[in-house]
C-alpha positions in Angstrom: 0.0 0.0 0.0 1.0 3.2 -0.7 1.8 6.1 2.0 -0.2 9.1 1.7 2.4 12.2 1.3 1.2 13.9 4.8 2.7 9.8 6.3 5.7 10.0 4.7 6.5 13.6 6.2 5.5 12.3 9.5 8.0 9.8 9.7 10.7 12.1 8.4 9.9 14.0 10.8 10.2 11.2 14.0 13.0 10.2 12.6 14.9 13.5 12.3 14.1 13.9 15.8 15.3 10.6 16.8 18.7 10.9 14.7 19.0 14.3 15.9 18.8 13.2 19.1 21.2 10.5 19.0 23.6 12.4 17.4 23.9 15.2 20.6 25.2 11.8 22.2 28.0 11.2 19.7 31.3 12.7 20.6 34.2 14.0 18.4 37.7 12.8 18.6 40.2 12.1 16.2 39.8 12.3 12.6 35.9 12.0 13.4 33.4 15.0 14.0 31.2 15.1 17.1 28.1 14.0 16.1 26.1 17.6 16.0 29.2 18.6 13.6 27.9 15.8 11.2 24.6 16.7 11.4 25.1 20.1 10.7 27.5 19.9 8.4 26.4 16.6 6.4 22.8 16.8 7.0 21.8 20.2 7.2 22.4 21.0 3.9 20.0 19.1 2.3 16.9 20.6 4.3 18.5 23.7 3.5 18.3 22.8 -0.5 14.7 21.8 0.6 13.7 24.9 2.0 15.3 27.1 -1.5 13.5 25.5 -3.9 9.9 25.8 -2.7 11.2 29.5 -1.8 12.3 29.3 -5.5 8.9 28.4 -6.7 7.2 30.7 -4.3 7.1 34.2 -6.5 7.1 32.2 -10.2 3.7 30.7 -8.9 2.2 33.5 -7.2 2.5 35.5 -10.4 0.9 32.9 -12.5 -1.4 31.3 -10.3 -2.9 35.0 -9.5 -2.4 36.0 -13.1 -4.8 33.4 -14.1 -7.2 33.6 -11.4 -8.0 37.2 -11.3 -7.8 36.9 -15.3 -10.5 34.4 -14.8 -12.9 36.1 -12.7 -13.8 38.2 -16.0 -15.4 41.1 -14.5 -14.1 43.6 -11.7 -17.3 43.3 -9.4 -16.1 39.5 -8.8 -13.0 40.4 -7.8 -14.1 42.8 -5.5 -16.8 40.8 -4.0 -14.1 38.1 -3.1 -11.3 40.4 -2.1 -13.8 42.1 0.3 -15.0 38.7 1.7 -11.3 37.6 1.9 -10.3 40.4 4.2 -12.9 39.8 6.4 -12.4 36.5 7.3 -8.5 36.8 7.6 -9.1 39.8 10.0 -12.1 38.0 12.1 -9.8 35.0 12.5 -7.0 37.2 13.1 -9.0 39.0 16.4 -10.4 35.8 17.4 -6.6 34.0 17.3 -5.5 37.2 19.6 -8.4 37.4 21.6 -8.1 33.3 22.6 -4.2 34.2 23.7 -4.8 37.0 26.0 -7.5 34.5 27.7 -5.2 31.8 28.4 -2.4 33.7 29.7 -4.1 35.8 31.8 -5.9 32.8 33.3 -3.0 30.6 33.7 0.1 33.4 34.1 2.9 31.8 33.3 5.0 34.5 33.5 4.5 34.2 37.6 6.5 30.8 37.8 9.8 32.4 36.0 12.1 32.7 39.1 14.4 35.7 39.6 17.7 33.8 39.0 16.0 32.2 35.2 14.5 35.5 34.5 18.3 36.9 35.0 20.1 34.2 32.4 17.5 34.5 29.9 18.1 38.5 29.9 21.6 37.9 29.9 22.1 35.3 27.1 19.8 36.6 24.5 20.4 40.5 24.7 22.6 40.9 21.7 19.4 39.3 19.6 17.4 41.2 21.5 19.1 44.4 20.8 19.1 43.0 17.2 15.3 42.7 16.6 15.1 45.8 18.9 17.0 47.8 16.2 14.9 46.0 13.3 11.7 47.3 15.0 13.0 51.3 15.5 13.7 50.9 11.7 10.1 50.0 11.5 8.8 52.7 13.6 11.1 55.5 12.3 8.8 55.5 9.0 5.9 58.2 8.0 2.2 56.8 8.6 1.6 56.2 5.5 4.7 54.5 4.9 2.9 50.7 4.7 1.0 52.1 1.7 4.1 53.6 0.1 6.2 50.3 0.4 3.2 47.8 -0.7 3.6 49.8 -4.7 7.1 48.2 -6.0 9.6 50.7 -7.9 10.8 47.9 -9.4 9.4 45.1 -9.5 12.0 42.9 -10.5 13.9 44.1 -7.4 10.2 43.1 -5.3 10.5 39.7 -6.4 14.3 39.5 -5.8 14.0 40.5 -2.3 11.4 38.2 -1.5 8.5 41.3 -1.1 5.6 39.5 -1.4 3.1 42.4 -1.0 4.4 44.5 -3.7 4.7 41.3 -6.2 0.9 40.8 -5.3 -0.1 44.7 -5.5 2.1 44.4 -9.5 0.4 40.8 -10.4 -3.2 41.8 -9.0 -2.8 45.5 -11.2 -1.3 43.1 -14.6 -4.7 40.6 -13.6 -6.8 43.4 -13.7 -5.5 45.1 -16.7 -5.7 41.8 -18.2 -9.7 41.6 -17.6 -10.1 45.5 -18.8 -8.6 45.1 -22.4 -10.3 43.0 -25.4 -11.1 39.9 -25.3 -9.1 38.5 -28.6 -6.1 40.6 -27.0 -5.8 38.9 -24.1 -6.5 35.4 -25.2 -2.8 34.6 -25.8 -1.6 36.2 -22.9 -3.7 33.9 -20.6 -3.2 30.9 -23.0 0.9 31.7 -22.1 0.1 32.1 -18.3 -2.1 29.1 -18.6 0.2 26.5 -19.9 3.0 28.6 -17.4 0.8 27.7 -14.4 0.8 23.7 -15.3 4.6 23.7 -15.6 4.9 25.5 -12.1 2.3 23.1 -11.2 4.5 20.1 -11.9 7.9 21.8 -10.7 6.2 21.8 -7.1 5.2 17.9 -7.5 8.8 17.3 -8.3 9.7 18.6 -5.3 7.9 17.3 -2.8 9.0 13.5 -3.5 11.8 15.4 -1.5 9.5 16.5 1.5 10.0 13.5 3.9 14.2 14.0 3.2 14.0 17.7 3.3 11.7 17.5 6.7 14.0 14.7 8.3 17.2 17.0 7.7 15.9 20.1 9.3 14.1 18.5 12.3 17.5 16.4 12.7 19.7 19.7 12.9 17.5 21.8 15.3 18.0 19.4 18.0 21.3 19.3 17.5 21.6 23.0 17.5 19.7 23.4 20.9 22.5 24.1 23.4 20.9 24.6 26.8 17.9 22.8 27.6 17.5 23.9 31.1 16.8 27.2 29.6 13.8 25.7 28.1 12.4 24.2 30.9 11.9 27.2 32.3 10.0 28.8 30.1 7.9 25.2 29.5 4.5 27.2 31.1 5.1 29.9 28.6 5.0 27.6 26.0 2.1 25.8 27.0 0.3 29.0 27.1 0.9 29.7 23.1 0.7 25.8 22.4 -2.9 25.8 23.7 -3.9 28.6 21.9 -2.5 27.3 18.8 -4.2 24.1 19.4 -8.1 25.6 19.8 -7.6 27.3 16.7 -6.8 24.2 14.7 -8.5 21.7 16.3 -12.2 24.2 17.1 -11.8 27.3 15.8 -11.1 26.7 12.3 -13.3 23.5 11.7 -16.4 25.2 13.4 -15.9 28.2 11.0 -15.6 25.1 7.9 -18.4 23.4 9.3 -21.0 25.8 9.7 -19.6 28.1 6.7 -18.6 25.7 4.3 -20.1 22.5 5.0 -16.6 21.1 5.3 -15.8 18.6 7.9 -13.3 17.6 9.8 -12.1 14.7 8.5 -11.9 16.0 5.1 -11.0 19.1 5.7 -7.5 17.4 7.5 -7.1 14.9 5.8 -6.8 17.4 2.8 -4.8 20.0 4.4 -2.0 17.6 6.2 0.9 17.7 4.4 1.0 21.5 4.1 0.6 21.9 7.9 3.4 19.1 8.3 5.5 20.9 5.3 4.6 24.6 7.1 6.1 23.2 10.7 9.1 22.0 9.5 10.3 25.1 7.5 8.9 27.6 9.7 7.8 29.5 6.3 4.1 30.4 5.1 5.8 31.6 2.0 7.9 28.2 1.6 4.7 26.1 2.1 2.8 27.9 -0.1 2.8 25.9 -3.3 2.2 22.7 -1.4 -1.4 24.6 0.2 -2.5 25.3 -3.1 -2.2 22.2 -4.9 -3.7 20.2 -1.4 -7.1 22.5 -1.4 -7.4 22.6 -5.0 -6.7 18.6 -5.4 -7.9 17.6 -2.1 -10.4 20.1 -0.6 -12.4 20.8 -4.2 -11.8 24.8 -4.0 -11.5 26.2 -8.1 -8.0 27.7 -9.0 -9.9 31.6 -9.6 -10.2 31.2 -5.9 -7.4 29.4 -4.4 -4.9 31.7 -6.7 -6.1 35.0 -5.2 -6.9 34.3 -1.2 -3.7 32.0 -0.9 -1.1 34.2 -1.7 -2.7 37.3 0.2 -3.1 35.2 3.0 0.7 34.1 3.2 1.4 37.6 3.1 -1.0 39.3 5.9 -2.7 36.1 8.0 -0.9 35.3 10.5 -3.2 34.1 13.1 -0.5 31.9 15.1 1.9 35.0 14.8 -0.5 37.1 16.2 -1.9 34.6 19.2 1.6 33.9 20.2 2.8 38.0 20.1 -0.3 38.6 22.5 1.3 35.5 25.1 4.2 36.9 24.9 3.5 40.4 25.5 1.5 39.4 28.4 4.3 36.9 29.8 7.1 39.5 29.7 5.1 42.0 31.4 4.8 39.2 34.0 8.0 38.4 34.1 8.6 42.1 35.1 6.3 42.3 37.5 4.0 44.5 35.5 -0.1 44.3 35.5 -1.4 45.1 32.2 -4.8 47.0 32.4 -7.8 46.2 30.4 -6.3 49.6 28.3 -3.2 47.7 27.2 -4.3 44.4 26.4 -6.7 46.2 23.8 -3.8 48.0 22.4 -2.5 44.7 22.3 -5.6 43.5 20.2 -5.2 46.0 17.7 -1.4 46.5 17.8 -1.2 42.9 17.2 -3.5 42.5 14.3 -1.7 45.7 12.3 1.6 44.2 12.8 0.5 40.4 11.8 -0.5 42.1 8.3 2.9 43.5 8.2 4.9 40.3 9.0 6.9 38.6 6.4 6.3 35.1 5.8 9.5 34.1 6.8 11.0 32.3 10.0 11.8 34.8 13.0 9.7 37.9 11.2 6.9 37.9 13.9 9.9 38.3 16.8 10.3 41.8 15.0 6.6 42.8 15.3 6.6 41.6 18.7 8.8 44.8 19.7 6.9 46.9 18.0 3.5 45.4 20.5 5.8 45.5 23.3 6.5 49.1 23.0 2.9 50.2 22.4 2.0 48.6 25.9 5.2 50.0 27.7 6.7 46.8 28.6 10.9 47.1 28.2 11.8 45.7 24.6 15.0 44.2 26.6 12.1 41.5 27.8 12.1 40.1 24.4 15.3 37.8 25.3 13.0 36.1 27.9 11.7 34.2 24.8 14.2 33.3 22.5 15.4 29.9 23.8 11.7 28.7 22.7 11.4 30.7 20.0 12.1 28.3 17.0 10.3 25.2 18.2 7.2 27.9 18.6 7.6 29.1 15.0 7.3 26.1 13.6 3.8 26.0 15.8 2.4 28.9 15.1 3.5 28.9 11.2 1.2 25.7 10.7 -1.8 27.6 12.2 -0.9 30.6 9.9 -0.8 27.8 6.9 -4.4 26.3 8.5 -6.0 29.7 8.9 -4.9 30.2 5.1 -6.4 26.8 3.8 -10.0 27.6 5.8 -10.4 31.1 4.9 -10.2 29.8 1.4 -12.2 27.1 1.6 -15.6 29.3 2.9 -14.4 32.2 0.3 -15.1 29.3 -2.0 -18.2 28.3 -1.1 -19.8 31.7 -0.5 -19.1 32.3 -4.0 -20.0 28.9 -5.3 -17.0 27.6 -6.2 -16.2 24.7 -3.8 -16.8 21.5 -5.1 -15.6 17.6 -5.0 -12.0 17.4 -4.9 -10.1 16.1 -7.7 -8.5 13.7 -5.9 -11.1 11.6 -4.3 -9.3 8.7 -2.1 -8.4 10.2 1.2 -6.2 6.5 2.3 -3.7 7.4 -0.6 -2.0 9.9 -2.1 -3.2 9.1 -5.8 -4.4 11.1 -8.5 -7.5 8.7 -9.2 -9.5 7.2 -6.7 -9.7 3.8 -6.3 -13.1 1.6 -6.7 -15.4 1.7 -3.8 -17.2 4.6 -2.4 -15.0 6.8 0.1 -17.0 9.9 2.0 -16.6 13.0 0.9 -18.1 15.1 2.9 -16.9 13.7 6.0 
């Protein structure tokens, strides 16, 4: 029997853990490395490889993916109608993710069990990378008001794509889509034929790929535990973690398939069983950009949702939805004001709400980016940026959390932007036990 993809990520993940693991046990001597040097050095690389070529694919398939699907919609009033209802869903999930984090750690205060001495090291052995990101965030704040708007039209947009600025390849691709739909009809026929037959080729680049997923995912999962120096560190901050971990856990496991449920008519087999491997893929890599091709395919293969739509709320969701970003900023604002013995009023934690959801739209989708924003929260509330080195020891292992609720929030939003526009269907690929193209006799359910 075949593995389904989302299976064979699953073990490449146990067993990069496992081999990680081992290696921290293996010590160097003589002509041989210590184990973590052979991990890093022999291992390493290859999840890196992994990592740069869905990165690679990221900005050829959000140009042609979006391309076609705005150039699809065929009038401007259905492109409004969906960006409108896109929005709205990625900001209501957005508020609900924040408001679900300031619950739990106010309720459970984990920042109370950090004892003087921990608090202390922490400060002590992250402040350079705090001082870093603190930097990174004055940057931020140095612009105009209206800067955001200013930096989301590219100069060039050559330069966009080369720099990874996802926004401003979206604001150029969305403008060429609508262009596309505006001039005649025998005009544009061979320009969407060429982005057609493009978007199949980008299509098949990303299957190519993932036969390396389980490889890729073993590689990087083996090399973070080997790169995790002081574990003791991470014990302390286990209630912190806990906190965000919860969080992140209602909004997959109730928040998002309640919204499927009742807005969609998706359940929750179907809907996970769909959406696996790109929440397995997205914890690995940390990256919402990285996954990105994977979520497409799996909702348009596997969940039934029509390229037109999966093309234009996908890539704008990678680029502003972070729901797991924005839960875990408003933990950890809460915790470090704990830590330091402050008591955030009713005041702050509402500037957390809003400060939180502005900078989650601003967050690149890239490992570490929401650490920036963080500061930014921080110093809308008062609480010492300094704090932020409280945090870093569990600040990887959370990323890759909170990155496959970002990659979850993406794939449901999409789904019920489908189906309030009617076009959610059967997936194409029918079997949920396999990862096939056709299903195999018998009757499986679909609906779930």
């Amino acid at each position: 029997m075949k593995l389904a993809l989302h299976w064979k990520i699953l073990i490449g993940m146990v067993l990069g853990l496992l081999v990680g693991f081992l290696a921290t046990l293996i010590p160097g001597g003589g002509f041989f490395p210590a184990g973590r040097d052979l991990i890093v050095d022999w291992v390493k690389p290859f999840g890196v490889i992994f990592i740069n070529s869905l990165k690679m694919i990221a900005i050829p398939l959000i140009v042609v993916s979006l391309i076609k699907g705005v150039s699809d919609l065929r009038s401007l009033s259905s492109l409004s109608n969906m960006g409108l209802r896109t929005v709205a869903l990625y900001l209501l999930t957005t508020v609900i993710a924040i408001t679900i984090g300031l619950v739990i750690v106010n309720v459970i205060q984990p920042g109370k069990t950090v004892k003087p001495a921990t608090r202390q090291e922490l400060l002590s052995s992250y402040a350079q990378d705090a001082q870093k990101r603190e930097a990174a965030a004055d940057r931020q704040g140095a612009k105009g008001p209206l800067q955001a708007l200013v930096d989301v039209v590219p100069s060039n947009v050559f330069k966009a794509a080369a720099e990874n600025s996802m926004l401003q390849v979206i604001f150029f691709v969305l403008f060429f889509g609508v262009s596309l739909i505006l001039v005649d009809q025998d005009s544009a026929a061979p320009v969407k034929s060429l982005f057609d037959g493009l978007n199949e080729v980008v299509l098949k680049m990303i299957d190519l790929i993932m036969l390396a997923a389980p490889y890729g995912v073993f590689a990087l999962l083996a090399a973070l535990v080997v790169e995790i120096k002081d574990f003791s560190v991470l014990l302390a901050l286990v209630y912190y973690a806990l906190c965000v971990v919860l969080g992140l856990g209602l909004m997959i496991l109730v928040v998002y398939p309640t919204l499927l449920k009742f807005f969609a008519g998706v359940g929750y087999r179907r809907f996970f069983q769909a959406i696996a491997p790109a929440q397995l893929l997205a914890f690995s890599t940390s990256s919402s950009a990285a996954t990105l091709p994977v979520t497409m395919e799996r909702v348009e293969e596997h969940l039934g949702v029509e390229k037109e739509v999966s093309s234009f709320v996908l890539p704008i969701g990678a680029t502003v939805n972070m729901d797991g970003t924005s839960l875990y900023q408003a933990v950890a604002a809460v915790f470090i004001a704990q830590v330091m013995g402050m008591d955030l009023n009713l005041t702050q934690q509402l500037t957390i709400l809003v400060t939180a959801t502005l900078a989650s739209i601003g967050s690149a989708a890239v490992p570490g980016a929401g650490m920036v924003m963080l500061v930014i929260v921080l110093k809308e509330i008062g609480v010492p940026p300094e704090g932020l080195a409280l945090i870093f020891a569990m600040d990887r292992p959370l990323d890759m959390c909170r990155t496959a609720v970002n990659v979850t929030g993406d794939a449901s939003v999409c789904a019920i932007v489908a189906n309030s526009v009617g076009k959610l269907g059967d997936p194409k690929v029918k079997n949920w036990d396999d990862n096939v193209d056709e299903p195999e006799s018998g009757t499986h359910d679909k609906t779930a």
